[in-house]
Each structure stands twice: as structure tokens, then as C-alpha cells.
C-alpha atoms as one frame of an Amber mdcrd trajectory, in Angstrom:
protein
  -4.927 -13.042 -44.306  -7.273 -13.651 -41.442 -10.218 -11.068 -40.774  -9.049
  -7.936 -38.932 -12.982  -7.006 -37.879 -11.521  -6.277 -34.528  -8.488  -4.028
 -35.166  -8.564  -0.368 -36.461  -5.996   0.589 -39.326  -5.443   4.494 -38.376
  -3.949   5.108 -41.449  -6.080   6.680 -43.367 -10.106   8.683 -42.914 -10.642
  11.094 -40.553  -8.540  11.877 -37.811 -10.293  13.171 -35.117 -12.701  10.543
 -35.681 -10.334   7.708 -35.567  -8.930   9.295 -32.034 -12.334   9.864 -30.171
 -13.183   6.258 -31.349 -10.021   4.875 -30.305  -9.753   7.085 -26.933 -13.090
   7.047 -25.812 -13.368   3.084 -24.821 -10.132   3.235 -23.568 -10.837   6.131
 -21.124 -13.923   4.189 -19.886 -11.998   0.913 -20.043  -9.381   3.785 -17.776
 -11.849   4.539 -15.325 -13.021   1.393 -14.452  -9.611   0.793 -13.882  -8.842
   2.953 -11.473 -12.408   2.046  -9.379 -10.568  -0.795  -8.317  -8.289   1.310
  -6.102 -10.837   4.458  -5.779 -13.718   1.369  -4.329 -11.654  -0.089  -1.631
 -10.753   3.943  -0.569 -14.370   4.453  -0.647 -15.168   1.448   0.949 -12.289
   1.836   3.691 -12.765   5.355   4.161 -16.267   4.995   5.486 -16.350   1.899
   6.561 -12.823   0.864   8.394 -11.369   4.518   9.187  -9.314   7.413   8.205
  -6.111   5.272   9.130  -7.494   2.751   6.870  -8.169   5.289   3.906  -4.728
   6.842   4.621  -3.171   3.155   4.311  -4.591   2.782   1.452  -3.851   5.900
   0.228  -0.333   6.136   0.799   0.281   2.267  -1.156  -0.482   3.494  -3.702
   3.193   5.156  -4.916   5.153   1.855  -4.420   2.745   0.042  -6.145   3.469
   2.283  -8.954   6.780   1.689  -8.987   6.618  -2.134 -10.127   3.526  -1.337
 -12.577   4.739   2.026 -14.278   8.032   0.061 -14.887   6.113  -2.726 -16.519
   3.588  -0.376 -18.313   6.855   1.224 -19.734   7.730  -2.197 -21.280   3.993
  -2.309 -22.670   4.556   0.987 -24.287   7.823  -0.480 -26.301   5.606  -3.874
 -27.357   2.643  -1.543 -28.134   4.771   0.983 -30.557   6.579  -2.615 -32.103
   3.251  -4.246 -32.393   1.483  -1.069 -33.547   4.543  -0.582 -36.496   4.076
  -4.245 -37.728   0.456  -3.738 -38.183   0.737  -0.199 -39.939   2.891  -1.708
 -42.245   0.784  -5.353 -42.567   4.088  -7.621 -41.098   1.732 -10.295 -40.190
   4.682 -12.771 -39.584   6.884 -10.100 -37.544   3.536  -8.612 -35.820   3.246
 -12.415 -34.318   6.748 -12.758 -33.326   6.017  -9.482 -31.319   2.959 -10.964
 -29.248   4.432 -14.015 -28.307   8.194 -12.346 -26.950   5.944  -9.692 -25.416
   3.853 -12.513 -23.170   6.811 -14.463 -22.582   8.630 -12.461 -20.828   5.535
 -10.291 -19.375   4.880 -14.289 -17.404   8.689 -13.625 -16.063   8.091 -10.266
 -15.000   5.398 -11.532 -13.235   7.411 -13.936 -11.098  10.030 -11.270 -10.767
   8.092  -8.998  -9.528   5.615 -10.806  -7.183   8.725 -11.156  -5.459  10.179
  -7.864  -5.346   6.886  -6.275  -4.449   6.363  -8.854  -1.131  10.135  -8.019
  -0.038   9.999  -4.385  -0.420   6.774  -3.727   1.262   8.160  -2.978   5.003
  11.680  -1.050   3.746   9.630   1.078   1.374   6.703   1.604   4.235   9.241
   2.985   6.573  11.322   5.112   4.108   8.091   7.109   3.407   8.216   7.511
   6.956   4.447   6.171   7.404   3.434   6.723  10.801   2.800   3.888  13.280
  -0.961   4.061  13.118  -1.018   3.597   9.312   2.073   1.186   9.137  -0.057
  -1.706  10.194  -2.873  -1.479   7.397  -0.360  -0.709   5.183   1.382  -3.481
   5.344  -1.299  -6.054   5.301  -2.621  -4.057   1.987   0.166  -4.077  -0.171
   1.456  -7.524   1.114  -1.506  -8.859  -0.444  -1.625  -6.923  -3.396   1.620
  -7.864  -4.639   0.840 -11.510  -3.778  -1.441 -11.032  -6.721   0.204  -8.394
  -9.137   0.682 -11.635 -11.206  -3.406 -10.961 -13.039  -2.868  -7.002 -12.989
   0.424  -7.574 -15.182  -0.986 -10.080 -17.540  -4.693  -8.207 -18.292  -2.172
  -5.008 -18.945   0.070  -6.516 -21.347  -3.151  -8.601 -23.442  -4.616  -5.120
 -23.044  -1.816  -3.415 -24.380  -1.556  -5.811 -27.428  -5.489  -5.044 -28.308
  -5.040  -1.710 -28.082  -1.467  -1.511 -30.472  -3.808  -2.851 -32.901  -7.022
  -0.535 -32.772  -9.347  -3.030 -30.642 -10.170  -0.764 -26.836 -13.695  -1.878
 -27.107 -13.069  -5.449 -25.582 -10.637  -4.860 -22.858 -13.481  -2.208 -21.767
 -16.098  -4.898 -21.432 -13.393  -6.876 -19.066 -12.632  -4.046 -17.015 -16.628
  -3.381 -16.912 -17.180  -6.992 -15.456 -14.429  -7.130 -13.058 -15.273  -3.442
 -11.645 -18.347  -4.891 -10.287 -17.046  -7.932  -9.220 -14.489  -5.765  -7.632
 -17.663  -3.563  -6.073 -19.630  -6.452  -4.853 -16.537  -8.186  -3.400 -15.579
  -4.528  -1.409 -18.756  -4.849   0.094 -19.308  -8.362   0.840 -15.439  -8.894
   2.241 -15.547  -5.277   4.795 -19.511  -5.146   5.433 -20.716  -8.700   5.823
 -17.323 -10.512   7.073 -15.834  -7.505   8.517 -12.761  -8.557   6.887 -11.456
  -4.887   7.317  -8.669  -3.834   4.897  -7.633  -7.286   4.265 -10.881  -7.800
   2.450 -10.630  -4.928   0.140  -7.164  -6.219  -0.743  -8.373  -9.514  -1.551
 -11.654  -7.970  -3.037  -8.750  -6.605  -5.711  -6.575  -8.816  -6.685  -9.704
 -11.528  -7.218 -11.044  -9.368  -9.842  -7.564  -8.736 -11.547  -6.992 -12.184
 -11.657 -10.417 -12.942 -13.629  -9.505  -9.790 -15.908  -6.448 -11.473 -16.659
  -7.902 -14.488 -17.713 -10.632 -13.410 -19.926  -7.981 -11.448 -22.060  -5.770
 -14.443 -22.098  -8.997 -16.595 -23.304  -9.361 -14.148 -26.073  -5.754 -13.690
 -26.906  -5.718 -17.880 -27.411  -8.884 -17.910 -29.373  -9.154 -15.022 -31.587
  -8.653 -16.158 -35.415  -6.787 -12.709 -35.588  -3.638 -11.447 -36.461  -2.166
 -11.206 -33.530  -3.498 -14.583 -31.533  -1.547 -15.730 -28.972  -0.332 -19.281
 -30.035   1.246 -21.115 -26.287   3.291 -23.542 -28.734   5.377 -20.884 -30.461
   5.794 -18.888 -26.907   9.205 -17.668 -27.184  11.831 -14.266 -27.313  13.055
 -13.172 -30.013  15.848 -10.850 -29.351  15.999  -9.014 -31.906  12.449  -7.596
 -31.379  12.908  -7.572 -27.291  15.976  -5.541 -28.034  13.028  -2.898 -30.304
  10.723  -3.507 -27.403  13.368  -2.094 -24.951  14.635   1.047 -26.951  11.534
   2.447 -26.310   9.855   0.526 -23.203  12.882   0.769 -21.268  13.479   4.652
 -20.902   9.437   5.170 -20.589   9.669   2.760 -17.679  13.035   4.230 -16.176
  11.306   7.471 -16.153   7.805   5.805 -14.547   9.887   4.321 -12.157  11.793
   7.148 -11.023   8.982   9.551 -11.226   7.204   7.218  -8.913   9.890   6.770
  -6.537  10.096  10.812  -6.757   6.627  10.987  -5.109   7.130   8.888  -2.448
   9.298  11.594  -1.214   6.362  13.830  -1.679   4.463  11.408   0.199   6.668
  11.417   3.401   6.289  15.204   3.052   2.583  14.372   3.392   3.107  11.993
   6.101   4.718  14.858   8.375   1.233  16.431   8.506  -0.400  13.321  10.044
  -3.491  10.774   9.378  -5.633  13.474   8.430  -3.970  15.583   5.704  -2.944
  11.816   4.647  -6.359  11.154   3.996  -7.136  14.414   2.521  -4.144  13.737
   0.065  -5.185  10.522  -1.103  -8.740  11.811  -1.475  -7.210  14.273  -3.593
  -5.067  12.015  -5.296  -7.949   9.648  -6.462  -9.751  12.655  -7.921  -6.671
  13.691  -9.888  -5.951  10.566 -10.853  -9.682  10.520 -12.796  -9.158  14.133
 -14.062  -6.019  12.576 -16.113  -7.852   9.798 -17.260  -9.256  10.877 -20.617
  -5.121  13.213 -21.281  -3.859   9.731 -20.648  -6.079   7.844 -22.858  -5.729
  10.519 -25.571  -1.952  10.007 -25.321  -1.893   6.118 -25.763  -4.214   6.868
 -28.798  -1.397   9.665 -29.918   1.293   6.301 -29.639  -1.084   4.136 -31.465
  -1.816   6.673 -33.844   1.751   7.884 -34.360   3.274   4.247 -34.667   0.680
   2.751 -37.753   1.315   6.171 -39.363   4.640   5.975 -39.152   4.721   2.360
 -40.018   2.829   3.284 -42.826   5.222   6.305 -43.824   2.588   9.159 -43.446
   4.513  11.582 -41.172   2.601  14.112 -42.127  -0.528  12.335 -41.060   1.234
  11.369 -37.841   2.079  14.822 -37.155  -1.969  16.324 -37.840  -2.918  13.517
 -35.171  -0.581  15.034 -32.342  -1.749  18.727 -33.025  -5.653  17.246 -32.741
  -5.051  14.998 -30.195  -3.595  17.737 -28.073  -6.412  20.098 -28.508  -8.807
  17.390 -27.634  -7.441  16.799 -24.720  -7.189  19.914 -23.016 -10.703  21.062
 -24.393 -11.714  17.627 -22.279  -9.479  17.749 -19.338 -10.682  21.691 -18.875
 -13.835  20.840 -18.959 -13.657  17.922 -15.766 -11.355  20.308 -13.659 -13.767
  22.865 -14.253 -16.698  20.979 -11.907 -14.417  19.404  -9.537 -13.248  22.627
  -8.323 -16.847  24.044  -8.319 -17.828  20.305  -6.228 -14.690  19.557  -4.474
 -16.132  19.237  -0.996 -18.809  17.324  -2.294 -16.223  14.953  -3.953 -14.078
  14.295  -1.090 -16.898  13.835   1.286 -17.235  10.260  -0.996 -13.827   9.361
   0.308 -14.764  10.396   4.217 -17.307  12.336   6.625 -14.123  13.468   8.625
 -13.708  17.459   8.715 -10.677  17.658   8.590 -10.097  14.958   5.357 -12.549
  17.143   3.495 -11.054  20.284   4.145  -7.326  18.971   3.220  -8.764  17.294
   0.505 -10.626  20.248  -1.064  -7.667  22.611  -0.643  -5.626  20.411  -2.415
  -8.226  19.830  -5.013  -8.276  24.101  -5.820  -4.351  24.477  -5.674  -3.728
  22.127  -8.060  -6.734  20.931 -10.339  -6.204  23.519 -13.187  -2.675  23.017
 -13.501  -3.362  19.701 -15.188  -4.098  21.035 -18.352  -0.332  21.944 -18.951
  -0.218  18.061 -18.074  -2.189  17.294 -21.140   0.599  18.647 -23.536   3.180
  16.868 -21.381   1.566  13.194 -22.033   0.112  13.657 -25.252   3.259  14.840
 -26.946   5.364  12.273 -24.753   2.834   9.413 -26.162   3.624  10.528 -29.708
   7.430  11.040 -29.508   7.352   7.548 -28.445   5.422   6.283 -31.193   8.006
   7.795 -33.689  10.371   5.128 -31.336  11.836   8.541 -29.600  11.506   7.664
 -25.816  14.546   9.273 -24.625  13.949  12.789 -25.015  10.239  12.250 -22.933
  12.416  10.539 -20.055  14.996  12.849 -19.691  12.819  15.932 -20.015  10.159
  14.251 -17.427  12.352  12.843 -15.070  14.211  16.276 -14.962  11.043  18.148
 -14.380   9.327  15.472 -11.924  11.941  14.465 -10.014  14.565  17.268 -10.012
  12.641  20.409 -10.317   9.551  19.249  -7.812  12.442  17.681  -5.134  14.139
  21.014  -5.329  11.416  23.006  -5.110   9.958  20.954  -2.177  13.574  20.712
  -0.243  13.702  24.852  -0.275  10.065  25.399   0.353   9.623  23.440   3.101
  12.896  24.937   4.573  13.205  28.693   3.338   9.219  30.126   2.838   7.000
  27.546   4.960   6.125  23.730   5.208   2.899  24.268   4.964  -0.026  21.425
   3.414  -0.581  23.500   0.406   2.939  24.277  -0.355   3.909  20.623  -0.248
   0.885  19.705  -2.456   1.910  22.358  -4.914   4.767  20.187  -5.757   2.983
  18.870  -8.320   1.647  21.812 -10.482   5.537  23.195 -10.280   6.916  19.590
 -11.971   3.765  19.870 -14.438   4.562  23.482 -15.698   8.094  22.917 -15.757
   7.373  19.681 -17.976   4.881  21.724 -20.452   8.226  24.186 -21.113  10.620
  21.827 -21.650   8.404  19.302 -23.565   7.473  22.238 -26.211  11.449  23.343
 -26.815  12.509  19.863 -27.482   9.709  18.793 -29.689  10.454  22.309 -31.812
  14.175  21.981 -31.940  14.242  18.264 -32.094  11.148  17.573 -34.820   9.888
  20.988 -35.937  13.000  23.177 -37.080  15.065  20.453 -38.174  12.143  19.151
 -41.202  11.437  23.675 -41.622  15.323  23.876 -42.656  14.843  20.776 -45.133
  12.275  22.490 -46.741  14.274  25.455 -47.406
């Protein structure tokens, strides 16, 4: 068998230590990600103009709409892939790779095309107003043009990491940040290209992420190299891929289109709270990094234990994995609400942007934590292959609990900025609840009557 010096077997030592060395490149590897959106807000915000950063800004729920769908068919190849290797199916491990990139190069087609078409519909169902529409437009037309090297660096990404390896997609994401950086500046401040240039700035970097992975996919002398000859679907473990990639990506998908309606309720406020929000929104979105993280290491974890038949093992890696994750997550929230101003005032000098953007930041920021058992325990139900309870119970509390609670608010009590933002915390809690009763009826009492 061919070396495996850059996977990790989390089947057997010690747990916590095989989590914090799993999760902790892929939370950097995380947050460089997300500077590639959080630069061009930066560099829009104080450079182009509130309208800009509120274009910006309010993009960025459609464009989760395509990728969470996609990432939801990464999570089914990752728990496949991660299954194989637990239980050393090198010849059913490299049937997995090669189905997953073919049809991740037909999503990419597929949705290059959706993305372009839906830009203006989806623009003016979020009811974004005229002075934003423009920017918005030009953003996401451009963005979508080039989704094509997002999708692909995911998927190799996803691969790497089903097999233990986060270190190397972290030194991609590390090169293409700054690329991303010095592109930002060079595109808006020396050719003035406005938000065109951040768009471009973007997509360039993506592009050279995606082929880097690709490179090392082809050349590695790995397990699970990417061979272009054999490049094929094989149904049988598409049709694995989709049991539990398909209802993680329904749920992504519908969460996402959930809040764009919690967008438009932002939009009724004007440029300024939109700014504010997606200030807000770029801080949260850093907050969840290292819960998120944690909870692809709980899949990971969960799916070679479980492939390896140590339940038990599987189970020990949740309960620490949770724990981790809040002591973490409590931590960050803890001195963003002490700097919010501060924080914001990186996104825009405007008054009005910061003050939004720091009231949001207090209502919501400690909430998160009940957010941390929500996508931890989600990440391991789906690597035991269980991916429908996590979509009904989140798509019941982030899309029917937060719309109902934001249709009566807004009509009954007050529509009020920090009522709409709350929207959030309510869908989070609710989640938390739910997400606890299932896993003890579903997983916990069943195995404590066995044992009897």
C-alpha cells in the first residue's frame, strides 16, 4: 500500500489531541477563507462606499445558496471517503475520489449557469434598493462567472480533509489570501476598478486555489490520487454520496434562501443598517469559524470510527468536540462584544454603519454558543450517515421558527433593527432544543434500553 504520511487515521490515541490537530489547520485554512469576502468588504467599505459595502454585503446569501448546496454534496463524499479509509478500502476509497470530481466538474457547469441567470430575479426578490442594485449586480455577475475554481478547491479540499490531511489545503488558502489582498488593492486603489475589481480580485485567486489542489490531487503517490484516466461515476457510491450530501445540502439551501428573507427585512431599513448588517455578518461569520471547523472534524472523526466499528470511540469524540468548541467560541464572543465598535469601524468610518453594526454585534454574539452544539452534533450525526434528522430539525428551526418569529414581530411588537437581527439567536436556540431531544431519543435511549 502506498505511504499514507499525509493522512491521519483517527482511530485510535488520544482524542482531543487528534481533534485540535485536525481542527486547528482547518479553522486557519477557514479564516483565510472567508478574507476573501471580508477583504473586498474592507476594501469596498472604505474605499468605494457604504452602497458598495452594502452590495457586497447583501450577495452574499445567494451566493450561499449554490455553494452550501454543493458543500452539502462534499459532506456525503467526505463521510464515503472518510468510511473507506477507516476501514482501509483502498480500491472503493478510489472509486469515491474519482465519482466525487466527476461530477463536482458538472456541477460546475451547472451552476456557473444558474448563478449568472439568477442574479437580477434574486436581487429584486430581496427587495435591494435601487442604489445598491447596481453594484450588486456587477458583483455577483462576476462571481458566478468564476464559481467554477471556488467549487473545485472545495471538493479537492474536502477529499484531503475526509482523510486527515487540513495542513495542505491551509497553505493554498494562505497563498491565495494574499494574492486575493494584493489584487483588492491593486484592482480598487491603483485602477480604480471600483467593485468590479474586488470581484475579479476574487475569483482570480479561487481559480489558482483550485489549481494547486488539483496539481496535488494528480500527483500525490497517495491513496486517494486523482487518476484523469479512470474519471468516472459510479452509482452505486453517488447514490452513498447523496443519502447523506443531499439532505445536508437541501437544508443549506433552504436555510440560505430563509435568510434572504431576513435580508429584505434588512433592506427595509436602508443603505446604512445594510452596511451595519453585513459588518455584523462578517464578524459572525469568523466567530463560527473554529464551531464549524470543530464540526467537520466531529464528521471526520465520527465516519473513520465508525468505519472502523468503534462507536464508542465515535461517541467520546462528539462529547469532547462539543466542549471544545464552546470553551473556544465563548472565548472569541467574549472580546468582540467588549471591541465591537472597534471591529466594525474596519468595515466603515460611517456613524451610522458602526452603530448598526455594534448593536447587532451585542444582541446576538453570545447566542452562538448554543450554535456550537447545533453544528457539532449535526457534523457527527452525519458521519454515522444520519443526515436527515440534522435537516429536518435545522430547516424547522431556521427557516420556520425564525420566518415566524420575524412575520409576527415585525407586525404585532415592533419592526425595529434589533428585533429583525434577533432572528437569528431565536432559530439558534430553537435548534440547540431540538438538536439535544433527537440525538437522546434517537442515539442515547435507544443503545441505554439495549443495555438493560
Amino acid at each position: 500500500m502506498a505511504s499514507r504520511t499525509t493522512t491521519r487515521n483517527m482511530t485510535s490515541g488520544s482524542i482531543l489531541k487528534q481533534i485540535i490537530l485536525f481542527s486547528l489547520p482547518l479553522m486557519l485554512g477557514n479564516i483565510f477563507q472567508m478574507l476573501y469576502n471580508t477583504v473586498d468588504s474592507i476594501v469596498v467599505g472604505n474605499f468605494v462606499g457604504k452602497e458598495a459595502l452594502a452590495a457586497v454585503g447583501s450577495t452574499t446569501m445567494i451566493i450561499n445558496m449554490l455553494v452550501f448546496f454543493f458543500n452539502g454534496f462534499s459532506i456525503g463524499a467526505g463521510v464515503v471517503i472518510g468510511n473507506h479509509f477507516g476501514a482501509k478500502n483502498e480500491e472503493r476509497l478510489h472509486a469515491a475520489v474519482e465519482t466525487t470530481m466527476a461530477m463536482t466538474f458538472l456541477f460546475c457547469i451547472l451552476f456557473t449557469a444558474i448563478g449568472i441567470l439568477g442574479v437580477k430575479p434574486m436581487l429584486r426578490f430581496m427587495s435591494t434598493p435601487d442604489d445598491v442594485f447596481k453594484d450588486a449586480t456587477t458583483y455577483l455577475t462576476i462571481y458566478f462567472a468564476g464559481i467554477t475554481g471556488l467549487l473545485i478547491y472545495n471538493m479537492g479540499s474536502g477529499i484531503l480533509r475526509a482523510v486527515g490531511d487540513t495542513t495542505r489545503p491551509l497553505m493554498f488558502l494562505v497563498l491565495t489570501s494574499v494574492l486575493n489582498i494584493i489584487l483588492d488593492l491593486f484592482f480598487v486603489v491603483v485602477l480604480h476598478m471600483g467593485i468590479e475589481g474586488v470581484a475579479y480580485a476574487t475569483i482570480i485567486a479561487q481559480f489558482v486555489s483550485a489549481v494547486l489542489t488539483l496539481v496535488l490531487l494528480t500527483r500525490t503517490k497517495d491513496i486517494y490520487r486523482l487518476v484523469w484516466s479512470e474519471l468516472k461515476v459510479d452509482l452505486t457510491i453517488l447514490k452513498r454520496i447523496f443519502a447523506v450530501g443531499l439532505p445536508a445540502g437541501i437544508q443549506s439551501v433552504i436555510t440560505a434562501f430563509s435568510n434572504i428573507f431576513v435580508q429584505s427585512y434588512v433592506n427595509y431599513f436602508g443603505s446604512s443598517v445594510m452596511a451595519g448588517w453585513s459588518s455584523y455578518n462578517k464578524l459572525d461569520s469568523f466567530i463560527m469559524l473554529p464551531m464549524q471547523s470543530m464540526a467537520m472534524a466531529a464528521t471526520t472523526f465520527v465516519s473513520q470510527n465508525m468505519g472502523a466499528e468503534k462507536p464508542e470511540r465515535a461517541n467520546r469524540g462528539t462529547r469532547d468536540t462539543i466542549l471544545l468548541s464552546v470553551a473556544v467560541t465563548g472565548l472569541i464572543a467574549t472580546v468582540l462584544y467588549i471591541w465591537a465598535e472597534p471591529a466594525v469601524r474596519l468595515f466603515s468610518k460611517d456613524p451610522s454603519v458602526i452603530e448598526y453594526g455594534a448593536l447587532f454585534i451585542h444582541a446576538n454574539t453570545f447566542f452562538l454558543l448554543f450554535n456550537c452544539v447545533n453544528h457539532v452534533l449535526a457534523g457527527a450525526l452525519r458521519g454515522r450517515g444520519d443526515a436527515r434528522g440534522p435537516m429536518v430539525i435545522m430547516l424547522t428551526s431556521f427557516v420556520a421558527i425564525r420566518q415566524i418569529y420575524l412575520f409576527f414581530i415585525t407586525r404585532f411588537v415592533a419592526n425595529t433593527p434589533f428585533l429583525v437581527g434577533f432572528g437569528y439567536p431565536v432559530g439558534w436556540t430553537a435548534c440547540c432544543a431540538l438538536e439535544l431531544t433527537y440525538v437522546y431519543f434517537r442515539w442515547i435511549r435507544p443503545r441505554k434500553t439495549a443495555e438493560v
